[in-house]
VOPADO-745934 format. One record per residue (C-alpha): z, x, y; residue in three letters; residue number from 1. Coordinates in Angstrom, 2 decimals. Example, Ala and Ser with C-alpha at 12.3 -4.5 7.8 and 13.67 -1.06 7.14 Angstrom:
# VOPADO-745934
<<7.80,12.30,-4.50>,ALA,1>
<<7.14,13.67,-1.06>,SER,2>
//
This chain:
# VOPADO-745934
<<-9.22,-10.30,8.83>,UNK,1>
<<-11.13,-13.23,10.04>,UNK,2>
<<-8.58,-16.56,10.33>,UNK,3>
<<-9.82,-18.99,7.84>,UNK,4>
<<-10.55,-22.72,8.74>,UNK,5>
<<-7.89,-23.48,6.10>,UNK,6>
<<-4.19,-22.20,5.92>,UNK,7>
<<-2.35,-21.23,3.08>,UNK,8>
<<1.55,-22.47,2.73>,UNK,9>
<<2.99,-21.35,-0.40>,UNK,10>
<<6.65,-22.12,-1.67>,UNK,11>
<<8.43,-21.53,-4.71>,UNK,12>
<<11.39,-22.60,-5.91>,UNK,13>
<<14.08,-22.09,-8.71>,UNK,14>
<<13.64,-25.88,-10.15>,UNK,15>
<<11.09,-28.12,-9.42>,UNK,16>
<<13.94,-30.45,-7.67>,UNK,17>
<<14.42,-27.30,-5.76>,UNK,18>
<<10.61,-27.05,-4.79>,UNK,19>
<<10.78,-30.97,-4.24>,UNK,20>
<<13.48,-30.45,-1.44>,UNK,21>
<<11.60,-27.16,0.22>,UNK,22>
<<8.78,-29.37,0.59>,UNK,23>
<<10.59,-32.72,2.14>,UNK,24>
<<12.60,-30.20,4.38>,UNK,25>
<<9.70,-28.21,5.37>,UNK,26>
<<7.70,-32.08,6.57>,UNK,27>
<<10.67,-32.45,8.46>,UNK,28>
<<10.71,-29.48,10.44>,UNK,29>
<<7.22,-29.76,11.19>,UNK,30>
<<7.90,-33.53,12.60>,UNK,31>
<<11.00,-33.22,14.47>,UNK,32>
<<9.50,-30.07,16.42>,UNK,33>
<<6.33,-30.63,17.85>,UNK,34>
<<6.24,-26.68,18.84>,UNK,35>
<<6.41,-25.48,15.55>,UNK,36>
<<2.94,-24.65,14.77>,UNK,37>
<<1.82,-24.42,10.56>,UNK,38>
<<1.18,-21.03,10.61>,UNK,39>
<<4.84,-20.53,12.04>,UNK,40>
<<5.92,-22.71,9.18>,UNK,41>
<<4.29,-20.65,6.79>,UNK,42>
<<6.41,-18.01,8.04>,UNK,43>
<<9.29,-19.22,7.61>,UNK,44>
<<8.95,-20.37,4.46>,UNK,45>
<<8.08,-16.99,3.71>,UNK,46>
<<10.80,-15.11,4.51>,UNK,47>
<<12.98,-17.51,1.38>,UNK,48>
<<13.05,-16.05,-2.27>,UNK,49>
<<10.05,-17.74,-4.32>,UNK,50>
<<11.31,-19.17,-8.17>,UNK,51>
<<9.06,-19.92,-10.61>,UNK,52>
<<8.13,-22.90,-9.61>,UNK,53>
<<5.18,-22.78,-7.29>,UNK,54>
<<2.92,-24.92,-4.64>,UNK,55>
<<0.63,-24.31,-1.98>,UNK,56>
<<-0.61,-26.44,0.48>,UNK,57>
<<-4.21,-25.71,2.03>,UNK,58>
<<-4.58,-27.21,5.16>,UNK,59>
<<-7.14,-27.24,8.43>,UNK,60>
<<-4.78,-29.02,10.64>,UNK,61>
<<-1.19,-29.74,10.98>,UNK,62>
<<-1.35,-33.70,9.91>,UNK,63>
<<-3.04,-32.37,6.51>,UNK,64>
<<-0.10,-29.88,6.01>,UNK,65>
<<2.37,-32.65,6.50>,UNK,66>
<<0.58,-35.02,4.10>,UNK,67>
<<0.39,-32.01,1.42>,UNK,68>
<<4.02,-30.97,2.38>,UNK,69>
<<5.14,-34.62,1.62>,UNK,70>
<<2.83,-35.48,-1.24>,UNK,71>
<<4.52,-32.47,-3.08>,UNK,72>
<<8.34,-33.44,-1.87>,UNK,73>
<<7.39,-36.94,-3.50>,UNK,74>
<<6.09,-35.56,-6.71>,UNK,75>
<<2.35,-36.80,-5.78>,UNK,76>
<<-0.69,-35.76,-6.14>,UNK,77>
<<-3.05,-34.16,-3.27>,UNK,78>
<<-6.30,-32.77,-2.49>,UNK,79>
<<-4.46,-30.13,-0.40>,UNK,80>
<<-1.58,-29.46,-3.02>,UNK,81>
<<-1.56,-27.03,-5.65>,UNK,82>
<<0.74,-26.47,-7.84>,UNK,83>
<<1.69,-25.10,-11.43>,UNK,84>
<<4.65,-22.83,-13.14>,UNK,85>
<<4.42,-18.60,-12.65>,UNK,86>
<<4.64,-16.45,-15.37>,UNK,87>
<<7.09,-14.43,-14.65>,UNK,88>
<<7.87,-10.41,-15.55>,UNK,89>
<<3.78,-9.46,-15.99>,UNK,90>
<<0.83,-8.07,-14.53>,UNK,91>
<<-2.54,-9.24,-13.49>,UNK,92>
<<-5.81,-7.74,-14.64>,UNK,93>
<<-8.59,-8.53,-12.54>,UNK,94>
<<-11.49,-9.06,-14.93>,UNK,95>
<<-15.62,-8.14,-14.26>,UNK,96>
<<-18.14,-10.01,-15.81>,UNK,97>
<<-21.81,-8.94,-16.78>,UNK,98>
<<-24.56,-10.89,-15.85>,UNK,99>
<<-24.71,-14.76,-14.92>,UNK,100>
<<-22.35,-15.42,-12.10>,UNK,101>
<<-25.23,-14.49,-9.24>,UNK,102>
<<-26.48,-17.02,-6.99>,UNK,103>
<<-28.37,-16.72,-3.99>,UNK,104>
<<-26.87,-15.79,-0.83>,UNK,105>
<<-23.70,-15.34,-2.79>,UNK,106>
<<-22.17,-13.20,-0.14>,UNK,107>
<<-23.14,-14.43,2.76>,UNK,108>
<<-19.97,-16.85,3.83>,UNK,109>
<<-17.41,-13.87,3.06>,UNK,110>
<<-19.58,-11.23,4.89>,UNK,111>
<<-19.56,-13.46,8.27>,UNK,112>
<<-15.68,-14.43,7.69>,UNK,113>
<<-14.24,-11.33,6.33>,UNK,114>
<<-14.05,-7.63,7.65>,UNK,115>
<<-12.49,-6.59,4.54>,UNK,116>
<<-15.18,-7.79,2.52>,UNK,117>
<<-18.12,-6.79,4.62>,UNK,118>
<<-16.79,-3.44,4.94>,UNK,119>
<<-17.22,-2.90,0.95>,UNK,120>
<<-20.37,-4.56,0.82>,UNK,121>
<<-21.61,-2.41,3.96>,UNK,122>
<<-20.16,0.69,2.07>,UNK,123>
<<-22.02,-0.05,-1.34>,UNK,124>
<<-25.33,-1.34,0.54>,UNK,125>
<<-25.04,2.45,2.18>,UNK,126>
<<-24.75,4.12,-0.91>,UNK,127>
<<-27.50,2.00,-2.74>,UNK,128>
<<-30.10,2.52,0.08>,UNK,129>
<<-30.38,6.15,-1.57>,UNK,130>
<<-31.23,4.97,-4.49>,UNK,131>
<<-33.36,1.63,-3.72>,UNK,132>
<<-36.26,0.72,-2.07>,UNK,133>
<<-34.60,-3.37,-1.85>,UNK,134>
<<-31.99,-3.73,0.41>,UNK,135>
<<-28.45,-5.45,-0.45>,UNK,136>
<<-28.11,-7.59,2.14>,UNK,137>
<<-31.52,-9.19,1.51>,UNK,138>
<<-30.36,-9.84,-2.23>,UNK,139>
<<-26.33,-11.24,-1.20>,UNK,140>
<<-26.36,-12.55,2.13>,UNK,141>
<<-30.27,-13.25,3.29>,UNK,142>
<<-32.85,-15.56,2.62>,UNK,143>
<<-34.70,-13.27,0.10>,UNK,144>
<<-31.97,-13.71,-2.88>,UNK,145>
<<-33.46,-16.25,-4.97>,UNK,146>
<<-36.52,-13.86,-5.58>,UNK,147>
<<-34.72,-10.85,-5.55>,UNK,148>
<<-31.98,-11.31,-8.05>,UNK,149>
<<-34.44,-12.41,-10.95>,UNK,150>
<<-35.00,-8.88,-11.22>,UNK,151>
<<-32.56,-6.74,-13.18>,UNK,152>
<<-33.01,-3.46,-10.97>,UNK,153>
<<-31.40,-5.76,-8.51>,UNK,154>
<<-28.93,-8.18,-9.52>,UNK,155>
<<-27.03,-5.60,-11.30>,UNK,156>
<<-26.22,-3.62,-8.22>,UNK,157>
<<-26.11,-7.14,-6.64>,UNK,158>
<<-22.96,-8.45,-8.73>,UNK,159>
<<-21.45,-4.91,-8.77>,UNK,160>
<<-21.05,-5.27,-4.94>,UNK,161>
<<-19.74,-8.63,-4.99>,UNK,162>
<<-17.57,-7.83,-7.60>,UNK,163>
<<-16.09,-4.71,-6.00>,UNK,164>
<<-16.04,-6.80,-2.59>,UNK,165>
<<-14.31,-9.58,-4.06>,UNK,166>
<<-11.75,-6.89,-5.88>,UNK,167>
<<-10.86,-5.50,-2.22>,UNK,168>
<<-10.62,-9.17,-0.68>,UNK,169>
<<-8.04,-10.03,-3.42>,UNK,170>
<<-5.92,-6.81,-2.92>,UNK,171>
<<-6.08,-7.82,0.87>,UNK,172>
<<-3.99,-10.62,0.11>,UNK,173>
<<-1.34,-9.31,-1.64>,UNK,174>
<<-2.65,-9.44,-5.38>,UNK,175>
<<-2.66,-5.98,-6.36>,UNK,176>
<<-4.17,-5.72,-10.00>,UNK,177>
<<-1.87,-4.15,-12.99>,UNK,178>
<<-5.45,-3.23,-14.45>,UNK,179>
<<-8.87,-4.23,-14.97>,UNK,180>
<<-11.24,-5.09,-17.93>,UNK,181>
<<-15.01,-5.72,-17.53>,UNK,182>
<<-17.56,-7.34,-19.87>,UNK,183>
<<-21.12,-4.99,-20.17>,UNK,184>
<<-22.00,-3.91,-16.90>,UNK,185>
<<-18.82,-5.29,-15.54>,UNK,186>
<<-17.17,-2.48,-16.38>,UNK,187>
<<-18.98,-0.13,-14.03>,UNK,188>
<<-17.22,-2.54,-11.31>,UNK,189>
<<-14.05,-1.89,-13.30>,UNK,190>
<<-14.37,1.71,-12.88>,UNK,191>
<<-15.06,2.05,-9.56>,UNK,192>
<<-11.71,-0.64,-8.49>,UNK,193>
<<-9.69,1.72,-10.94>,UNK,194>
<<-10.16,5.07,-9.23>,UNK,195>
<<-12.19,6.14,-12.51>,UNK,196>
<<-15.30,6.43,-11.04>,UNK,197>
<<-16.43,7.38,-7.16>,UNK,198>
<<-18.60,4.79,-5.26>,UNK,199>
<<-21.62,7.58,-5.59>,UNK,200>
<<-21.39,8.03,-9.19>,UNK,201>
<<-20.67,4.13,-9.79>,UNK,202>
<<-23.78,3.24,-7.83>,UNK,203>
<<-25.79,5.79,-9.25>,UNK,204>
<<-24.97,4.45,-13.04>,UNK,205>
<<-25.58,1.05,-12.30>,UNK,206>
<<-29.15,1.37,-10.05>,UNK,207>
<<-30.00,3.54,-13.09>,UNK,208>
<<-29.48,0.86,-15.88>,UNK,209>
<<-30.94,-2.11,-13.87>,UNK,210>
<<-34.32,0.88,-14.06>,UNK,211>
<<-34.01,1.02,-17.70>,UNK,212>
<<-33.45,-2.73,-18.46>,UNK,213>
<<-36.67,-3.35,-16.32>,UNK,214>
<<-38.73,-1.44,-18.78>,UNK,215>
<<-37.60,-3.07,-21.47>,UNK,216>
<<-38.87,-6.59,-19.80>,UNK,217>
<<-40.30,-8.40,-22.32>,UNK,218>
<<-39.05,-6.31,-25.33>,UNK,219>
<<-36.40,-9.05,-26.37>,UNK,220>
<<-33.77,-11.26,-25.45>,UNK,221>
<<-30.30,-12.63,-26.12>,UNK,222>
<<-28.79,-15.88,-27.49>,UNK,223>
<<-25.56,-17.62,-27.25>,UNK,224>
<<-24.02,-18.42,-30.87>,UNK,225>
<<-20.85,-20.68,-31.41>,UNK,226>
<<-20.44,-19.70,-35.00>,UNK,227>
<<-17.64,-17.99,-36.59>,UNK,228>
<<-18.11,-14.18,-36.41>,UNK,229>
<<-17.92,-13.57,-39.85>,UNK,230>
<<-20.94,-15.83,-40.56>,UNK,231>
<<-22.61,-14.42,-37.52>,UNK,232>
<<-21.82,-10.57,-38.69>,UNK,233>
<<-23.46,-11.38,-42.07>,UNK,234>
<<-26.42,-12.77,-40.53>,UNK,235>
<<-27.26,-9.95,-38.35>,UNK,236>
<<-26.39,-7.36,-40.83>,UNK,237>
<<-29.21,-8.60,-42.89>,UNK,238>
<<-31.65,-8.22,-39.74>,UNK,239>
<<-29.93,-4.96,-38.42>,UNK,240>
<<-33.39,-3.77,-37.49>,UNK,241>
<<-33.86,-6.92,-34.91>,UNK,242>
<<-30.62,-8.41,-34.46>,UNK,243>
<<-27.36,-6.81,-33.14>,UNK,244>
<<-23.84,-8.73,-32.07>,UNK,245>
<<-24.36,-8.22,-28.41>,UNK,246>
<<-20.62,-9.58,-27.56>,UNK,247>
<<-17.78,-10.67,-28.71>,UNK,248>
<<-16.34,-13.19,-25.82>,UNK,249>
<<-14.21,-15.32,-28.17>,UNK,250>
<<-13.06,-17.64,-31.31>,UNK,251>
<<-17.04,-18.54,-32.06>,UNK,252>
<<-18.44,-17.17,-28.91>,UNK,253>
<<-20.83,-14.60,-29.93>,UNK,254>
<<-24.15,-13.30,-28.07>,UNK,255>
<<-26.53,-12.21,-30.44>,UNK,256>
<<-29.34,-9.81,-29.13>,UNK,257>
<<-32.60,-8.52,-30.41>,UNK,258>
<<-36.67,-9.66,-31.17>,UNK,259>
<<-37.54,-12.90,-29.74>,UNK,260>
<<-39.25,-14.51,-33.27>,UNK,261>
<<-35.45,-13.14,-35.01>,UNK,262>
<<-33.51,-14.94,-31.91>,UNK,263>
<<-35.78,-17.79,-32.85>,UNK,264>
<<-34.85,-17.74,-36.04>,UNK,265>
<<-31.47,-17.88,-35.81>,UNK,266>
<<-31.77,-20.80,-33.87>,UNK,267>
<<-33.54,-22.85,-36.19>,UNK,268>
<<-30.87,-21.71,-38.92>,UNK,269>
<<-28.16,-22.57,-36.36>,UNK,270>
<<-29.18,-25.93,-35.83>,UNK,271>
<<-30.06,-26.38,-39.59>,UNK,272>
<<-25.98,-26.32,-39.47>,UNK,273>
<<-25.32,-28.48,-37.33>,UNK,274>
<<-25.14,-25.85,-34.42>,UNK,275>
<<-27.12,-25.62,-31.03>,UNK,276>
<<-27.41,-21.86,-30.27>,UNK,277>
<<-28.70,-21.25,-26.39>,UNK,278>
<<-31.01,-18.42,-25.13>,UNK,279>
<<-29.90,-16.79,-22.65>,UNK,280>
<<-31.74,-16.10,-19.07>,UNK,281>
<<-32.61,-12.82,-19.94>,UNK,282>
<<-35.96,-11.23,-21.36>,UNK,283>
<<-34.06,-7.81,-22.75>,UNK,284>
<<-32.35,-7.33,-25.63>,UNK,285>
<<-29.34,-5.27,-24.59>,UNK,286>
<<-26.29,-4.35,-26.65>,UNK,287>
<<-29.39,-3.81,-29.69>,UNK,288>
<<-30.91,-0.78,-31.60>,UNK,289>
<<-33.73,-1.68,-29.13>,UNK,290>
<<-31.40,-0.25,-26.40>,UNK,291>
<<-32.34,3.59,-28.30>,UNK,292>
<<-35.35,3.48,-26.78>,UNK,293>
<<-34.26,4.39,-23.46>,UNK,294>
<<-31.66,6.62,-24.20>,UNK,295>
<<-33.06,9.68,-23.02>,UNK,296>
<<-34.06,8.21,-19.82>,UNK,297>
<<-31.09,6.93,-18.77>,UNK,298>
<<-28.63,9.73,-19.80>,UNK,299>
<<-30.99,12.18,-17.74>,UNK,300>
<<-31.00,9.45,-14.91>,UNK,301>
<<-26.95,9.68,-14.74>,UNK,302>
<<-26.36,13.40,-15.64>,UNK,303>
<<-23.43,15.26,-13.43>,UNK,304>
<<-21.53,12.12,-13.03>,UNK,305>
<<-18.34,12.24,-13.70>,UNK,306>
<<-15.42,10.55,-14.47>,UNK,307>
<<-11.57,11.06,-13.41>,UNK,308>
<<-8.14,9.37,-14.37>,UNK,309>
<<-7.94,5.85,-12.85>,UNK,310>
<<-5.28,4.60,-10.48>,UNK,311>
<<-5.25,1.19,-13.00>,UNK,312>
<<-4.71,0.72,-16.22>,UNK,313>
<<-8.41,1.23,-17.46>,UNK,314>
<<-9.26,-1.92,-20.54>,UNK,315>
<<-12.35,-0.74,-22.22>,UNK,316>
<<-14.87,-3.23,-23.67>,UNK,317>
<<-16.08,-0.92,-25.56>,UNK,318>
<<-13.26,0.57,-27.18>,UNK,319>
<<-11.46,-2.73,-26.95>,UNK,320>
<<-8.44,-1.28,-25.62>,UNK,321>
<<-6.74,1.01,-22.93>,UNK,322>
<<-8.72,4.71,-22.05>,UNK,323>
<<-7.09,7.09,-19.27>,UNK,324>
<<-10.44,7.04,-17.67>,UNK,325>
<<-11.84,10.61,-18.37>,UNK,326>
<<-13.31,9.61,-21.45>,UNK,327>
<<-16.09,7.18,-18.97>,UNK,328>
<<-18.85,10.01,-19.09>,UNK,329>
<<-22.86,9.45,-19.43>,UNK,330>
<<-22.61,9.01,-23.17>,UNK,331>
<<-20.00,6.28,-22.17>,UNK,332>
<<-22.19,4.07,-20.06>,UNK,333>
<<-24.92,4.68,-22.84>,UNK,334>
<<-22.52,2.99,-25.52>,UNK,335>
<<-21.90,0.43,-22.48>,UNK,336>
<<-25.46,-0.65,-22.72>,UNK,337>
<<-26.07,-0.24,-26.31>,UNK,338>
<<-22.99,-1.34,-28.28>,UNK,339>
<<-20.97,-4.49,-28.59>,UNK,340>
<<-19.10,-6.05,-25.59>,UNK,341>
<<-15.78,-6.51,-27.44>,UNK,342>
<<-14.19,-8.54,-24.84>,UNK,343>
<<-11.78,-10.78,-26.86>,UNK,344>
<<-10.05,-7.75,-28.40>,UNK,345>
<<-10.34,-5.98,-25.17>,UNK,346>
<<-8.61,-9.14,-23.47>,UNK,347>
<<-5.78,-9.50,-26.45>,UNK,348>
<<-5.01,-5.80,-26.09>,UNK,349>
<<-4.23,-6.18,-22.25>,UNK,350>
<<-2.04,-9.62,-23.33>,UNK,351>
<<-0.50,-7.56,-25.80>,UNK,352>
<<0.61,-4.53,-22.81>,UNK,353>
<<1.68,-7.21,-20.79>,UNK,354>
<<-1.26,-8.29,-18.11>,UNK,355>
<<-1.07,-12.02,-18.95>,UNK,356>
<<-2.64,-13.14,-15.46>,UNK,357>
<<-5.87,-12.71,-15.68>,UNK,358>
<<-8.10,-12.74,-12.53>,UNK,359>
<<-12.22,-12.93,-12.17>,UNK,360>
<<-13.49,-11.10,-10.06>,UNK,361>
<<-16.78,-12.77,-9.32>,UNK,362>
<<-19.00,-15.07,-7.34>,UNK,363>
<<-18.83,-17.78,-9.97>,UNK,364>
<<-16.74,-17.98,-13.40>,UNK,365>
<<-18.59,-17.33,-16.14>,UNK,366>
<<-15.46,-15.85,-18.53>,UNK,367>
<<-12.84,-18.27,-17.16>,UNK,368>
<<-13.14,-19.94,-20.00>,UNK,369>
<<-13.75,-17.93,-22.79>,UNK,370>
<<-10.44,-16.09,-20.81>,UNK,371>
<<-8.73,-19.50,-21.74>,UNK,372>
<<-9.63,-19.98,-25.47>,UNK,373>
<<-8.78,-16.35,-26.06>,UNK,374>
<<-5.48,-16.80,-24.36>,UNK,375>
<<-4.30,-20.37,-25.62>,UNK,376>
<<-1.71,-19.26,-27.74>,UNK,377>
<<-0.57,-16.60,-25.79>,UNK,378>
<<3.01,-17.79,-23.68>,UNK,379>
<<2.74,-17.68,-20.38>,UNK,380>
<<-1.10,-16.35,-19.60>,UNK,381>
<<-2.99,-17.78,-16.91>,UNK,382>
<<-6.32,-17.44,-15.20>,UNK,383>
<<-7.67,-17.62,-12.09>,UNK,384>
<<-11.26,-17.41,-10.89>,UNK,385>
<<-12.65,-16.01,-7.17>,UNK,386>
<<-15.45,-17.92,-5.76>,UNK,387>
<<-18.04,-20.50,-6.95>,UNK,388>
<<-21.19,-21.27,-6.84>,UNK,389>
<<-22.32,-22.43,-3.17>,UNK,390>
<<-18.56,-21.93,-2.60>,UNK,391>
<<-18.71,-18.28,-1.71>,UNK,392>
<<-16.36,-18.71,1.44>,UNK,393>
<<-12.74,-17.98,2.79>,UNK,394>
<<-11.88,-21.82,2.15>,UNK,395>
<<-12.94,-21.62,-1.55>,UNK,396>
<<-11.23,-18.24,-1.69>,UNK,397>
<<-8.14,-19.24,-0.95>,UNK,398>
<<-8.29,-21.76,-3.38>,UNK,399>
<<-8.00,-19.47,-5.57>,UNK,400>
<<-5.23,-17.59,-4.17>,UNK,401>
<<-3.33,-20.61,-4.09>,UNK,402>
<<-3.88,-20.79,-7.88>,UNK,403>
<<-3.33,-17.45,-8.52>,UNK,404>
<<0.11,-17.82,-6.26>,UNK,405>
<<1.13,-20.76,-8.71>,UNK,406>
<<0.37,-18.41,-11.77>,UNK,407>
<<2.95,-15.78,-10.39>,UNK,408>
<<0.52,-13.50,-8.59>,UNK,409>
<<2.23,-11.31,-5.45>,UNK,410>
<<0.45,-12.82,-2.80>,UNK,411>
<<1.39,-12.01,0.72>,UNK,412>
<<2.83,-14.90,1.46>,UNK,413>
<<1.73,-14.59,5.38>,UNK,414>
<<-1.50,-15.31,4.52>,UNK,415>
<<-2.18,-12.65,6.38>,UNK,416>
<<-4.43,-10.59,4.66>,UNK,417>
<<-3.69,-6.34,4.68>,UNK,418>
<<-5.56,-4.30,6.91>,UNK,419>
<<-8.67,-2.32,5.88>,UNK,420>
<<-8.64,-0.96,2.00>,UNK,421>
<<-9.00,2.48,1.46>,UNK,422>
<<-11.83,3.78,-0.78>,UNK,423>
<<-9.70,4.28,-4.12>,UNK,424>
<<-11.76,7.50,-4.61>,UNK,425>
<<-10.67,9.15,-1.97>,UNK,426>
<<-8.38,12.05,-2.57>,UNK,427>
<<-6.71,11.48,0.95>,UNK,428>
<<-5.82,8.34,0.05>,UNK,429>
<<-2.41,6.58,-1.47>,UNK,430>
<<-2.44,9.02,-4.35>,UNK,431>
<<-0.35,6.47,-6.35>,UNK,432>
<<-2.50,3.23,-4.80>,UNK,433>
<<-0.26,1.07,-4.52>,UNK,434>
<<-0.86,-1.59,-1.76>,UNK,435>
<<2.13,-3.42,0.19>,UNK,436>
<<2.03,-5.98,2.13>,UNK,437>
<<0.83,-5.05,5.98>,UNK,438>
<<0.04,-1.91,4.29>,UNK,439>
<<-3.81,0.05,3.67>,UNK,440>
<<-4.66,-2.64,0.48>,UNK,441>
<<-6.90,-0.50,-1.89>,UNK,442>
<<-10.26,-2.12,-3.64>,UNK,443>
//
């Protein structure tokens, strides 16, 4: 693993006087011993027992780790400091998103810093270069993104790289996921992380709906309501012909989908209550009867894939709730594409098993905080997002791990990220997948 410009100290402590004193006696060691260097520090912080209440100082030289170090023993704010309370006794789903998070050159930072991330990239760009006559690289790390992710062949199979990437960086430092949910074609990234689905078949799926959607370019589209549902279900189910509920990402955060003069409609209605509803930036209409169209196509185009039980808890947005994994066949990704993203039930039902750290798995967070209005009256959830945009590298990323850290999250408190993940398809692999610290760390 590369060695990031910043480094990560985290401490924990019974009581937040507790995590007061760590912090003033960890400043003084670091003065009185000019030898001790902060990445020694951070180890022997390490080896005390971490409470449930949390910091982390990031840090690019050793003055800026004593400033953190005492801003935190002082109860002060810092640039460097993070801090917050864990949640103890859960697990933490690491959550996919559909479309929206891309942004050009997305991967580019984490590719040049990270082995463990450019190895999953590399493996998915291999696998895709079957399949496409684009390559990945161009679209996440070179100069052609901007062009090549406003088409859907290719920013589908974009994100799912990222997202898969960005799944094996986590597990690389210690935050092993207790399951995984994703939103529409998030979930093929879901799959894949879960053992559910091999990188082949995953690959294959998602080149082949990116095909489909790019037929139906200029069919439809999709538009962001903030109505209640049951006004919104009402509404649609007079128009069932052109309008659909494309997802469900909240309290009064629906995506409607269907015709462009209907979507238009329902706009003018909106705001005729007081409401601004948003297109989105998309010219399809998926999660619509529109989708029927292309049925045929796209079942033949992912025939003989198949689907096995995962190593994770598997959260289905389409069932909106927990599948063993078998149950992800063609006529599964079909009802992917075609029915309602149920996310907020998907997300309660996770809550409700005990994941309440919820982790997204993406270049930018686009359900962080739909994640939080789902989860505000649930004790002791949390959420955490990856990268953002123009903030795709190791400095940003552990950012996040600091956060994460804070929420409870098992992260190797070393900093020092596992050695190369194993492909959690692959029969010779960790049958049960579990990842340990210093240990093979699975994507």
């Amino acid at each position: 693993m590369h060695t990031p410009s910043t480094l990560l100290c985290p401490l924990g402590a019974p009581t937040a006087s507790e995590l007061a004193a760590l912090a003033a006696a960890a400043a003084g060691r670091l003065a009185a011993d000019p030898g001790l260097t902060p990445a020694g520090l951070v180890h022997e912080l390490a080896a005390g027992r971490a409470g449930p209440h949390r910091a982390a100082v990031l840090a690019g030289d050793r003055g800026t780790l004593a400033d953190g170090l005492t801003a935190l023993a002082e109860g002060r704010a810092h640039d460097a400091l993070v801090t917050g309370e864990a949640a103890g006794g859960c697990g933490t789903a690491l959550v996919f998103p559909g479309q929206g998070s891309q942004w050009p050159r997305m991967a580019a930072d984490l590719y040049e810093q990270s082995p463990v991330f450019r190895e999953r990239i590399d493996a998915v760009a291999a696998e895709l270069s079957r399949w496409t006559d684009w390559k990945l690289l161009d679209a996440v790390v070179g100069g052609a993104g901007e062009e090549l992710l406003e088409r859907v062949e290719v920013v589908q199979p974009a994100l799912f790289a990222v997202m898969v990437a960005l799944a094996a960086q986590w597990e690389a430092y210690g935050v092993t996921p207790t399951a995984v949910i994703g939103h529409s074609q998030g979930e093929l990234a879901a799959a894949h992380v879960a053992g559910v689905l091999s990188l082949k078949d995953a690959v294959r799926i998602v080149v082949m709906r990116g095909k489909v959607l790019r037929g139906l370019t200029g069919c439809g589209g999709m538009l962001s309501v903030p109505m209640p549902r049951e006004w919104t279900a009402r509404y649609v189910a007079e128009r069932s012909g052109r309008l659909a509920i494309a997802a469900e990402n909240g309290p009064g955060n629906l995506v409607v989908s269907g015709d462009v003069p209907a979507l238009e409609e329902l706009v003018r209605v909106c705001a005729e209550e007081g409401v601004r509803a948003r297109m989105v930036k998309v010219d399809y209409p998926s999660h619509s009867p529109q989708i029927d169209r292309i049925r045929d196509e796209f079942l033949d185009g992912i025939a003989g894939t198949t689907a096995r039980p995962g190593r994770l808890p598997y959260y289905s947005s389409v069932a909106a709730g927990r599948l063993d994994g078998i149950e992800l066949d063609a006529a599964y990704w079909f009802r992917n594409l075609r029915h309602t993203v149920r996310f907020e039930a998907t997300v309660r039902a996770a809550a409700a098993d005990g994941h309440l750290r919820f982790v997204e798995s993406s270049p930018h967070p686009v359900l962080v905080r739909g994640l939080q209005r789902i989860l505000r009256e649930v004790p002791g959830s949390r959420v955490t997002e990856s990268l953002r945009r123009n903030e795709g590298g190791t400095d940003r990323f552990l950012r996040s791990v600091a956060a994460a850290w804070t929420h409870g999250a098992p992260v190797d408190r070393t900093a020092v990220p596992a050695v190369r993940p194993a492909d959690p398809t692959d029969p010779d692999a960790n049958p049960r997948g579990a990842a340990t610290p210093g240990s093979a760390a699975r994507p």
